[in-house]
C-alpha positions as CSV (number, residue, x, y, z in Angstrom):
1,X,-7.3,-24.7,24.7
2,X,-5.3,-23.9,21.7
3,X,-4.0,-20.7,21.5
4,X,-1.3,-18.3,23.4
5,X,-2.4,-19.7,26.9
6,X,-1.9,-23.3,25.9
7,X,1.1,-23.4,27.8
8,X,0.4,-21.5,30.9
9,X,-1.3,-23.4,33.4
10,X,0.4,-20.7,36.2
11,X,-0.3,-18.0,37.9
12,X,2.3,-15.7,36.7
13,X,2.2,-13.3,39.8
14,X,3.5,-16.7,42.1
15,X,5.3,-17.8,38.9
16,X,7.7,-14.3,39.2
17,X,8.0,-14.8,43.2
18,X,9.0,-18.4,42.6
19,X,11.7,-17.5,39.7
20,X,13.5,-14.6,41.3
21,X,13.8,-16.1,44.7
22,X,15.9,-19.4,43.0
23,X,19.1,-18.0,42.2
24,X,22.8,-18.8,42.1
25,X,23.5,-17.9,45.6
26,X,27.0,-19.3,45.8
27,X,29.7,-18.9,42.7
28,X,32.5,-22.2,42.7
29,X,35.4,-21.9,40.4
30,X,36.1,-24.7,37.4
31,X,38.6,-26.4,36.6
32,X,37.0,-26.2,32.8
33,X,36.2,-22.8,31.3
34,X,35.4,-23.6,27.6
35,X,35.2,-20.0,25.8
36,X,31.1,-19.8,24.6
37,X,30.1,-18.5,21.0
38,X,27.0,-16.6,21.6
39,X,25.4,-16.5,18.0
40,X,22.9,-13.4,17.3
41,X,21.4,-13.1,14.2
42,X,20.4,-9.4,13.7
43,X,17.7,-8.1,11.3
44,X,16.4,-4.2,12.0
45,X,15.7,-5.6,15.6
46,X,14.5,-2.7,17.7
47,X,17.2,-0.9,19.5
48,X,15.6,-1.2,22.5
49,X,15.4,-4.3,22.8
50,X,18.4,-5.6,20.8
51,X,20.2,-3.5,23.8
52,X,18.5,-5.4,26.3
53,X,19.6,-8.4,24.9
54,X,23.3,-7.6,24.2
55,X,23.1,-6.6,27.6
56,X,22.0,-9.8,29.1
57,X,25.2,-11.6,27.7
58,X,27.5,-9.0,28.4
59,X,26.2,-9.3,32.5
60,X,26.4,-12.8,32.9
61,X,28.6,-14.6,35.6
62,X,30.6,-16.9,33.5
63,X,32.9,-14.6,31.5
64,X,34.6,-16.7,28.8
65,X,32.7,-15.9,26.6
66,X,32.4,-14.3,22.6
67,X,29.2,-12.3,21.1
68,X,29.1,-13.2,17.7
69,X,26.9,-11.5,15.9
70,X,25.6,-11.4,12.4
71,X,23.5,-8.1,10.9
72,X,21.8,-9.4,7.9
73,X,21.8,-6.4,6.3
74,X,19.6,-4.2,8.2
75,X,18.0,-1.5,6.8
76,X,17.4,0.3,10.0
77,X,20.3,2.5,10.5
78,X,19.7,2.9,14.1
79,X,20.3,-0.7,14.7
80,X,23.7,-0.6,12.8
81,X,24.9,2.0,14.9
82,X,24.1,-0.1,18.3
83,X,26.0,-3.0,16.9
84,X,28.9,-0.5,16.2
85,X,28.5,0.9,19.5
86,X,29.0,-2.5,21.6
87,X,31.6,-3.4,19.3
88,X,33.7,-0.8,20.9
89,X,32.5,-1.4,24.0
90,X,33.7,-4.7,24.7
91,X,36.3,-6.9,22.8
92,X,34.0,-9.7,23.0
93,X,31.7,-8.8,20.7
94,X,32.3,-9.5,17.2
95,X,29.5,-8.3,14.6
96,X,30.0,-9.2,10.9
97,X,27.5,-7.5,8.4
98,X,26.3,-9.0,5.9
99,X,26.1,-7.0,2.2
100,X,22.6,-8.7,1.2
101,X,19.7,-10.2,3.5
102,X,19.9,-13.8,3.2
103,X,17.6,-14.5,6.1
104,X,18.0,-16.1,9.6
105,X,19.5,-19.3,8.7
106,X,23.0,-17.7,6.8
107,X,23.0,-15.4,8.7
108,X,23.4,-17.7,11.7
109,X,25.6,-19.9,9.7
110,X,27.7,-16.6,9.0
111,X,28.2,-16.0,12.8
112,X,28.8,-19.9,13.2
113,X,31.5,-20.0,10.6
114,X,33.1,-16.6,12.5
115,X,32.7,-18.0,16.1
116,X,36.0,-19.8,18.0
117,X,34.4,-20.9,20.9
118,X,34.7,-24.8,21.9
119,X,30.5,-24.2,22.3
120,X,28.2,-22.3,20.4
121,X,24.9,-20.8,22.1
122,X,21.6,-19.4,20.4
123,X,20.3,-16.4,21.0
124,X,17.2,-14.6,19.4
125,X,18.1,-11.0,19.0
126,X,15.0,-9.5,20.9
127,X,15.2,-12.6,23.8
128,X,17.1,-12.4,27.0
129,X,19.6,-14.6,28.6
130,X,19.2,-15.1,32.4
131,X,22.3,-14.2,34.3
132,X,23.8,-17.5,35.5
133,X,23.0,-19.1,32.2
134,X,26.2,-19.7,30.9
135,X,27.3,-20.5,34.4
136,X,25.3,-23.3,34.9
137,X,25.9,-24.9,31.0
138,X,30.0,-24.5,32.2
139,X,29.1,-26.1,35.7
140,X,27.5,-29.3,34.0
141,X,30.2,-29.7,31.0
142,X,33.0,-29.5,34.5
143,X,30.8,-32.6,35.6
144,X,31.0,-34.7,32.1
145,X,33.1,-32.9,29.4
146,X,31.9,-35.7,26.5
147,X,28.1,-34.1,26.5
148,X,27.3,-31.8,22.8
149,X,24.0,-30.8,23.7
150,X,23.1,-29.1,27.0
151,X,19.3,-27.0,27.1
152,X,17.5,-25.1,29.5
153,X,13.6,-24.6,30.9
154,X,12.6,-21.1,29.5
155,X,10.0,-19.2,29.4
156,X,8.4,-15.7,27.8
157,X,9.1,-11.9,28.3
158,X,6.7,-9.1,27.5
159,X,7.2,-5.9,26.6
160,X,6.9,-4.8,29.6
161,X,9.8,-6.8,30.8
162,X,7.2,-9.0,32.8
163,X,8.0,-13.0,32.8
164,X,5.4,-16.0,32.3
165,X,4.8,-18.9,30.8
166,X,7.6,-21.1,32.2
167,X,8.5,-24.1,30.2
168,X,9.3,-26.6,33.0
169,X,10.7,-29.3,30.1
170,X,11.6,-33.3,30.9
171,X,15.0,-34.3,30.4
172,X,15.5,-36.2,26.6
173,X,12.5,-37.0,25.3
174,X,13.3,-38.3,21.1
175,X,8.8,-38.9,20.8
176,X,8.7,-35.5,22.5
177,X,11.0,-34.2,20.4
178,X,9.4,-35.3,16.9
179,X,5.9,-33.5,18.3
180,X,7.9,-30.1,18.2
181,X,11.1,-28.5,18.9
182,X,10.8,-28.5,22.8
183,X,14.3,-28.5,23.4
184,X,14.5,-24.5,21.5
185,X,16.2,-21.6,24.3
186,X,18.4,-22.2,25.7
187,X,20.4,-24.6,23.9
188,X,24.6,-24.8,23.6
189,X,26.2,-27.3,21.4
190,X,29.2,-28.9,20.6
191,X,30.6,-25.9,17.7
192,X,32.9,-28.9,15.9
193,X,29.7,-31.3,15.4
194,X,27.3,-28.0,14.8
195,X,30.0,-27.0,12.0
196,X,30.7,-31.3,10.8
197,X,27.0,-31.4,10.1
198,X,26.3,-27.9,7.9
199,X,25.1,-25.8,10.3
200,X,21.9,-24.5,9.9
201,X,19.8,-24.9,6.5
202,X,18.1,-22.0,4.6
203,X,15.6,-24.4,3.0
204,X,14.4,-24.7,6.3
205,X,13.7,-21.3,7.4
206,X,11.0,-20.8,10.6
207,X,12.1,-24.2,11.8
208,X,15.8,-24.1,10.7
209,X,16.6,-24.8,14.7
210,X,14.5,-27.7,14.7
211,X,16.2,-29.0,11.6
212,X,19.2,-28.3,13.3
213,X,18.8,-30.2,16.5
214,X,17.0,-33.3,14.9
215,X,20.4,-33.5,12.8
216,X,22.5,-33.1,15.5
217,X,21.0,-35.4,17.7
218,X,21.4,-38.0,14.7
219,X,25.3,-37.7,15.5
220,X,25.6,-37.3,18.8
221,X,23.0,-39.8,20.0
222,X,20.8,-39.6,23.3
223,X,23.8,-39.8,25.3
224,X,25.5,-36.9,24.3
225,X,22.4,-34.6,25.2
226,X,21.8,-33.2,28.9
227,X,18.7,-31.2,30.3
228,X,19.4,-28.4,33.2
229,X,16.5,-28.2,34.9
230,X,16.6,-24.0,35.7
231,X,14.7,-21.1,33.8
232,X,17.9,-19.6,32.1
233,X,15.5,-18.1,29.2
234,X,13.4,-15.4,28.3
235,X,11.7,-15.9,24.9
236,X,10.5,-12.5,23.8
237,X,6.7,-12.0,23.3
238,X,7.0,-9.3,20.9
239,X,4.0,-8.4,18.3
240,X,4.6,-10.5,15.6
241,X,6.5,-13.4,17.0
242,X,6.2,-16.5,17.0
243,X,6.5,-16.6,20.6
244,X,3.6,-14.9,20.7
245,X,1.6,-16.9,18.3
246,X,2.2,-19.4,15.8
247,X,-0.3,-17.7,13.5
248,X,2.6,-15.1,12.5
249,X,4.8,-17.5,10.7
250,X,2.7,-20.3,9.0
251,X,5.5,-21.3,6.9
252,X,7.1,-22.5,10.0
253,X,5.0,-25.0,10.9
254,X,5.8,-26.5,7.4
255,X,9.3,-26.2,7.6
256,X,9.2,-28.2,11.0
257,X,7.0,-31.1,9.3
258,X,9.5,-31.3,6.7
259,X,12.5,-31.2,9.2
260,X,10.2,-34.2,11.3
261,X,10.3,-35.9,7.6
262,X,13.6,-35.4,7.0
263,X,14.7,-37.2,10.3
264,X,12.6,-40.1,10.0
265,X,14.2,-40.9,6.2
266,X,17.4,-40.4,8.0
267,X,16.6,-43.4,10.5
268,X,15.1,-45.5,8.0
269,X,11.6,-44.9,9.7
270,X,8.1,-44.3,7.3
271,X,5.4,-42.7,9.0
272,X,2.3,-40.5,8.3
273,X,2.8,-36.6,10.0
274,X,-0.3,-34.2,10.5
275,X,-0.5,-30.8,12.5
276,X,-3.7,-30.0,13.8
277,X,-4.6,-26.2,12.8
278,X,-2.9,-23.6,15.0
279,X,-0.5,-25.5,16.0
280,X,3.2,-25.8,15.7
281,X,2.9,-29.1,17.2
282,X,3.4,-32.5,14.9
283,X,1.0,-35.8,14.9
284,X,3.5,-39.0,14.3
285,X,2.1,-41.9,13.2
286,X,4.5,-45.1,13.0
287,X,3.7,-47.0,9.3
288,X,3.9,-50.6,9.3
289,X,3.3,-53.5,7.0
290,X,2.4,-56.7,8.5
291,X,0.4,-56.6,11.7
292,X,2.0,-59.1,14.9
293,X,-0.8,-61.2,17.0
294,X,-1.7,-59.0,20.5
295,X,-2.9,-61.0,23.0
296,X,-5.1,-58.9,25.1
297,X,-5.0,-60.1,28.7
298,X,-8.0,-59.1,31.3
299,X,-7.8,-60.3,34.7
300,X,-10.7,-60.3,36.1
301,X,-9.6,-60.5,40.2
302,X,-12.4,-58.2,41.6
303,X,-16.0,-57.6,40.2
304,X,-16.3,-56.3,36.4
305,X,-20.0,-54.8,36.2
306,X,-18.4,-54.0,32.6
307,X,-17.1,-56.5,31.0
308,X,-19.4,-57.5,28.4
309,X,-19.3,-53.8,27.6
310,X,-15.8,-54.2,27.7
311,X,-15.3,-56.8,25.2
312,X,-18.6,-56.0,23.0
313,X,-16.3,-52.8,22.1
314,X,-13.0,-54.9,21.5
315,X,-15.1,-57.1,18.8
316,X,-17.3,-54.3,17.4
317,X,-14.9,-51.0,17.4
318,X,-10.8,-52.9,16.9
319,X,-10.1,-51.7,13.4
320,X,-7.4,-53.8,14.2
321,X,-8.3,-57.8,14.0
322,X,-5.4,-59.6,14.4
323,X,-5.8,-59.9,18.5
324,X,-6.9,-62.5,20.5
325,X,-8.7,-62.3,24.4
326,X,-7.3,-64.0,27.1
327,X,-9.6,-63.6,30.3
328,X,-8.1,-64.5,33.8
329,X,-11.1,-65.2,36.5
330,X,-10.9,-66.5,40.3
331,X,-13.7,-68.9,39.8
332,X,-15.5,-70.9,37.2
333,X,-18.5,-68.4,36.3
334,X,-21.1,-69.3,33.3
335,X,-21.4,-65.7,32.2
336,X,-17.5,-65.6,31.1
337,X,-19.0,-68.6,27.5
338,X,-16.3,-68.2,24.5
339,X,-19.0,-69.2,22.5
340,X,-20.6,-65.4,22.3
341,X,-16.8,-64.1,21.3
342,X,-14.1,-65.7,18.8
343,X,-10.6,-65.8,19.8
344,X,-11.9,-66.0,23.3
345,X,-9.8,-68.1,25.9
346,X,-10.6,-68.2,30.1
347,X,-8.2,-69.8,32.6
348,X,-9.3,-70.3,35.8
349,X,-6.7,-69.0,38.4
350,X,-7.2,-66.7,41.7
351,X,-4.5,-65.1,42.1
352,X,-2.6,-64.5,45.0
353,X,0.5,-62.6,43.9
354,X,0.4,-60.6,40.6
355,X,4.1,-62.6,39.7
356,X,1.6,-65.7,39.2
357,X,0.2,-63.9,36.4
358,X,3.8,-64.5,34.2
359,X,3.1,-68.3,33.8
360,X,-0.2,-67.8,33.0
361,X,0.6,-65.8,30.2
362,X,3.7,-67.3,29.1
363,X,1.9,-70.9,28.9
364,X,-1.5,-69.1,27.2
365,X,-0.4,-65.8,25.6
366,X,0.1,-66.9,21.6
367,X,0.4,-62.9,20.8
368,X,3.6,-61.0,20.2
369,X,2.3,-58.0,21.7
370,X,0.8,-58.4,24.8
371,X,-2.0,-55.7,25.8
372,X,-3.0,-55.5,29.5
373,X,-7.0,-53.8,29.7
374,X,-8.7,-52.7,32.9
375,X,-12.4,-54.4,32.1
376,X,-14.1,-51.5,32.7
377,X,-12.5,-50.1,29.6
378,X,-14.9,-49.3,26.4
379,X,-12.9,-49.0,23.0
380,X,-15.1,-46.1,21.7
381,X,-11.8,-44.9,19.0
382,X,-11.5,-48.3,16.4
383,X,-7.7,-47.0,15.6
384,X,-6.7,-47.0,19.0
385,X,-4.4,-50.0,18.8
386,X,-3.4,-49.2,15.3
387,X,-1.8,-45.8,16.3
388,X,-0.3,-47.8,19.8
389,X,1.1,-50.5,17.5
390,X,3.0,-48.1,15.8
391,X,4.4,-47.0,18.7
392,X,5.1,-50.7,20.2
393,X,7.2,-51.9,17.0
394,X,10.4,-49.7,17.8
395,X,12.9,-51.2,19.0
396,X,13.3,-48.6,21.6
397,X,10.3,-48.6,23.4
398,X,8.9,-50.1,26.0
399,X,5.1,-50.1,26.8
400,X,2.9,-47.8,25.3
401,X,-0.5,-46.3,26.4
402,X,-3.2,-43.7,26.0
403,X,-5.0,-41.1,27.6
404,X,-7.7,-42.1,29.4
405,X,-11.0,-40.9,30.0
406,X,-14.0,-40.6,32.3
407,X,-17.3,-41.2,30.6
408,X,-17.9,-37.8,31.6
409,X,-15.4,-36.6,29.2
410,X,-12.7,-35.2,31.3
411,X,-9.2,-36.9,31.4
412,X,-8.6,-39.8,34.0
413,X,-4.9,-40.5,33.4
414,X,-2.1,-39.5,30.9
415,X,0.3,-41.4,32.4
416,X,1.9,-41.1,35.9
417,X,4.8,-39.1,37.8
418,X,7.2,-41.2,39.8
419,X,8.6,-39.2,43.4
420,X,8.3,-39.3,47.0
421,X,8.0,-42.9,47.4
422,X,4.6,-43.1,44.7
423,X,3.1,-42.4,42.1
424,X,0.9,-39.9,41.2
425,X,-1.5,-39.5,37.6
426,X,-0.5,-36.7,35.6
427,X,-3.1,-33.8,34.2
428,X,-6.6,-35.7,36.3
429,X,-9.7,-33.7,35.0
430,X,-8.5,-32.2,32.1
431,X,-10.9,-31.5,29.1
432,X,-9.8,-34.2,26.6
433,X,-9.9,-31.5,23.7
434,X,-7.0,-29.7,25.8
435,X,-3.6,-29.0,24.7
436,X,-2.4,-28.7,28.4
437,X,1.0,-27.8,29.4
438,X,2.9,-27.7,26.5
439,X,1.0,-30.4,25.0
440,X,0.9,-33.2,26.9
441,X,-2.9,-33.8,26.0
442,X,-2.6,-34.4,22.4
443,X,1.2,-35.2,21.3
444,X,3.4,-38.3,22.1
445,X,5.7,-37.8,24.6
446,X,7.4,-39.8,27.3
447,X,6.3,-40.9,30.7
448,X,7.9,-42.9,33.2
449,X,4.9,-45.0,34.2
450,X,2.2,-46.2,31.7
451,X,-1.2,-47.0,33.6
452,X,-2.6,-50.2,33.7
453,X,-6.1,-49.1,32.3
454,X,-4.2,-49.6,28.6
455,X,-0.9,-50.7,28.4
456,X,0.8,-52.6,25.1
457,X,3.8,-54.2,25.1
458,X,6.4,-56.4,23.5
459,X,6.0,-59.8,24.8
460,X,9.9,-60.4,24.4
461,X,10.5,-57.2,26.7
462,X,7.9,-58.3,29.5
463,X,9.8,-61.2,29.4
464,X,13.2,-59.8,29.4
465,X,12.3,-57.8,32.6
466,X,10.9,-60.6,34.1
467,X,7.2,-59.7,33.8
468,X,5.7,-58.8,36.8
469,X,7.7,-58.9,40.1
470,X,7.2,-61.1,43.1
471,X,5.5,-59.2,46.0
472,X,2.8,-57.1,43.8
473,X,-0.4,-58.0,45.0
474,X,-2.6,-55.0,42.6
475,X,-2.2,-52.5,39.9
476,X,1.9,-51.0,41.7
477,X,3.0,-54.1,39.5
478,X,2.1,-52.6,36.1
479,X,4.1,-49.2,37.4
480,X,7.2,-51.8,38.5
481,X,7.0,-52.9,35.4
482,X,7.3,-50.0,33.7
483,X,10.2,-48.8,36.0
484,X,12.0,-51.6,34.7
485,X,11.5,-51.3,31.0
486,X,12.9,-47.9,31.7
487,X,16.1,-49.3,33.8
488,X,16.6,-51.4,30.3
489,X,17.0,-48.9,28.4
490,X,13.4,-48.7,26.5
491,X,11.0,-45.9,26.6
492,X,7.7,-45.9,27.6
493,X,6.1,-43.5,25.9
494,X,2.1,-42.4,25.9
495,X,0.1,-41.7,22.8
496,X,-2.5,-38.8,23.9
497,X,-4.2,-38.8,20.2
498,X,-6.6,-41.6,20.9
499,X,-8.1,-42.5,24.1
500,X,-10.2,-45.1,25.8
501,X,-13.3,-44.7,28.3
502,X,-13.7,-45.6,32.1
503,X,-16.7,-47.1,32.8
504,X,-16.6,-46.1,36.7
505,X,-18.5,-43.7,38.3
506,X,-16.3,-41.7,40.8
507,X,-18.7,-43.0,43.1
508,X,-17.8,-47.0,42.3
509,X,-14.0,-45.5,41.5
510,X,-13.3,-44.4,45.1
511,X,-15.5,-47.6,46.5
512,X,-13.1,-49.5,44.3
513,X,-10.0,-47.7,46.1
514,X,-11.4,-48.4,49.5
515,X,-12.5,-51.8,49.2
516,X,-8.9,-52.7,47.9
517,X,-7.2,-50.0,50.6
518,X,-5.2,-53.0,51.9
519,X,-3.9,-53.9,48.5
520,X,-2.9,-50.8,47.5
521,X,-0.7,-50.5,50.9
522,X,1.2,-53.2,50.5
523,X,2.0,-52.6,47.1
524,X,3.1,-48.6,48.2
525,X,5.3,-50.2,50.5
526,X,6.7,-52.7,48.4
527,X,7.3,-49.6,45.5
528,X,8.7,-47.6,48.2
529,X,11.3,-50.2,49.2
530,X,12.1,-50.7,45.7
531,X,12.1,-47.7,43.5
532,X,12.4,-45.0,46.3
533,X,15.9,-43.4,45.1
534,X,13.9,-43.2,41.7
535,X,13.8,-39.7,40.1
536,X,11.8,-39.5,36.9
537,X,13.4,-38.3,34.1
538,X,9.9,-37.2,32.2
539,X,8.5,-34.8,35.3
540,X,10.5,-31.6,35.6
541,X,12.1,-31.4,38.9
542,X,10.7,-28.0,39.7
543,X,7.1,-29.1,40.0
544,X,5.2,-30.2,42.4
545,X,3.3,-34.3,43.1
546,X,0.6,-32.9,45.1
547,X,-0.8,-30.5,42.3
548,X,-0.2,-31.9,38.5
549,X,2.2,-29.7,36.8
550,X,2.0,-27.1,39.4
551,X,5.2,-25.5,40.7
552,X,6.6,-27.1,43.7
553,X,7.4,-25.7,46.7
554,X,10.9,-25.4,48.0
555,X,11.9,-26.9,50.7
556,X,12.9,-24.4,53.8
């Protein structure tokens, strides 16, 4: 669904009881207390609200603190004489005003250059900081004083001071990131690196805090960014906003493509970028010149009704040719001739243990790129492993995958959630042609656990891990795997933009699941054992594993 809603799968009535019953309810003291800039850019805001939001800083727990605030020349005298009026009414405001309008991005730079704080905060001048905000930025920094970037989940405000749309957001997500500025309220960074790297840039104006956080992150690197997990942020929905629809500022969505651009240049990185229309969100697509040899391995340990469809669609629809077929079957079987398919090898192997698998593909796998395919896939999308390729070259990442559909259209997997001792598929029964939350349908993001329907990889990397671990007797080892791609560093990341189809009925699906009950136990307790401290990084801690990006429930 694209439009306001796209990012509001909640009920906002539950979604208000939910938010006011999590608060602070017990104040420590630091040892730290860095003094806060709180930057406020101010053009003939509405006095109402800019009160409201002067306010909100002015109340919060954590005191150290400096309002520094820029009026870019307002023409509205009403709002001038507020800005006077809470200069006098607190020594911590600071308001300097500007003698031409020179537009968000000097104006912020203005109150940048003015600020002393050791951190700088950003603040919309309509928007509204959550009490405890700055309390729980300090409380992290007194836990790791080297972090430069610290943001918040946030979510939007009406004009009738009524909250919604939360923004429950993963902790750092770089593919995320390049599909949009999801990292945006509430963010506090490091005011030295903020000021080393030109603050913010006019010729980037409607996305000149994207361009500013892409930048930073360039010096500061993954490490020096940290993700509270706590609404903290209330993004005015105010007629005309962009919070209320990208619509309103058109040139914003360019600016943030050109930011995207920017970035990549920066990292020596070529790649095509699209935005689909009404959207502030960003296609990447990964350019490369020579294409490596991808084995695609198929084991066939059960039935596979589908796998002449299967590979009739890897022959006929690959717009990629540089692949090869390796099928793995438990017994010599007539149907399974190389003659019908080219680049077509079977071994002969039941397998026992999914670890027995490693040899198999060490001693048969010529590929680079290894891609693991349910046979009940159908390759409907010829660009499929083009796009994923992309994706599989950087250095960074570990397996990539793709959203996966029923043949009934609606979404079978985008990935899985890793907590409680399982896993659990993300956004089941989906349209396909949905943004879901914030996203997630159509743009690359991270996940912790790739599924096994479609899952590319490095060869080298399957190999540095180990491939898959002793023990694993079904489809657990593919999440394993995953788990330790992650502990090595590497991202796994899913590429929602093309998709593949399950060949399944739900009927055969849940037969399937029964038949192999037995299987799947073993390998849950095995996971358990193994990965059962695990908390994933990519799943907001607020929500819930029962109910896909539903809010959780707390705990009594």
């Amino acid at each position: 669904i694209i439009g306001n809603d796209y990012c509001a799968p909640y009920d906002a009535k539950k979604y208000r009881k939910w938010f006011f019953k999590n608060k602070v309810k017990k104040y420590q003291k630091f040892s730290y207390n860095p003094l806060i800039s709180i930057l406020v850019p101010v053009y003939n805001t509405e006095v109402d609200l800019l009160r409201k939001c002067l306010d909100s800083v002015l109340e919060q727990s954590y005191t150290n603190f400096e309002l520094c605030i820029t009026d870019d020349c307002s023409t509205l005298e009403e709002t001038k004489q507020l800005l006077k009026e809470y200069e006098k009414k607190d020594k911590r405001v600071k308001v300097n005003y500007r003698k031409e309008n020179g537009h968000i991005a000097r104006a912020t730079n203005d109150a940048l250059n003015s600020c002393k704080g050791e951190f700088i905060g950003l603040l919309d001048s309509d928007d509204l900081l959550c009490k405890d905000a700055l309390y729980e930025v300090v409380k992290v920094l007194n836990e790791n004083k080297d972090l430069s970037l610290i943001y918040t989940d946030e979510d939007k405000v009406d004009m009738d001071e009524k909250i919604s749309n939360p923004f429950f957001k993963p902790d750092f997500s770089p593919h995320f990131l390049l599909s949009g500025n999801y990292i945006c309220h509430f963010s506090v960074y490091r005011t030295s690196i903020a000021k080393e790297i030109g603050g913010f840039r006019h010729e980037y104006v409607g996305a000149q805090d994207f361009d500013f956080v892409l930048r930073f992150i360039l010096k500061v690197g993954s490490k020096g960014v940290y993700h509270i997990p706590k609404m903290l942020y209330h993004w005015r929905m105010a007629p005309g906003s962009t919070a209320e629809s990208i619509d309103n500022k058109d040139y914003a969505v360019d600016a943030g493509k050109r930011a995207i651009d920017n970035f990549l240049k920066e990292v020596n990185t070529k790649a095509d970028i699209t935005v689909p229309i009404k959207s502030a969100n960003y296609f990447v697509d990964f350019i490369y010149e020579k294409e490596p040899l991808v084995t695609i391995v198929i084991n066939l340990q059960k039935d596979y009704p589908n796998l002449d469809k299967c590979l009739a669609s890897i022959y006929k629809n690959l717009e990629y040719k540089r692949f090869e077929v390796l099928l793995i079957a438990p017994k010599k079987d007539k149907s399974l001739s190389t003659k019908k398919y080219p680049r077509l090898k079977v071994v002969y192997s039941k397998i026992n243990f999914q670890e027995e698998l490693n040899n198999i593909i060490y001693e048969n796998a010529k590929g680079e790129y290894l891609l693991f395919l349910d046979s009940n896939m159908e390759i409907k999308e010829g660009n499929i492993l083009n796009v994923t390729m992309g994706y599989a070259l950087k250095k960074d990442n570990g397996a990539v995958g793709v959203k996966v559909l029923y043949n009934d259209a609606l979404v079978k997997s985008i990935g899985l959630a890793v907590g409680n001792n399982d896993v659990y598929y993300r956004l089941s029964n989906f349209s396909p042609l949905s943004y879901g939350p914030y996203g997630l349908l159509l743009f690359q993001h991270e996940c912790s656990v790739i599924s096994p329907d479609y899952l590319l990889v490095n060869k080298s990397k399957f190999k540095e891990v180990g491939g898959f671990s002793s023990g694993y007797v079904d489809q657990y080892s593919y999440y394993d795997l995953c788990l330790k791609l992650l502990e090595k560093k590497y991202y796994n990341v899913m590429i929602p933009k093309v998709a593949i189809y399950y060949n399944l009925t739900r009927k055969e699906e849940l037969k399937s699941i029964i038949d192999n009950s037995e299987k799947i136990t073993k390998d849950k307790e095995l996971f358990a054992k193994t990965w059962g401290n695990y908390k994933d990084k990519y799943y907001n801690s607020n929500l819930s594993f029962k109910k896909s990006y539903a809010i959780a429930r707390k705990k009594k």
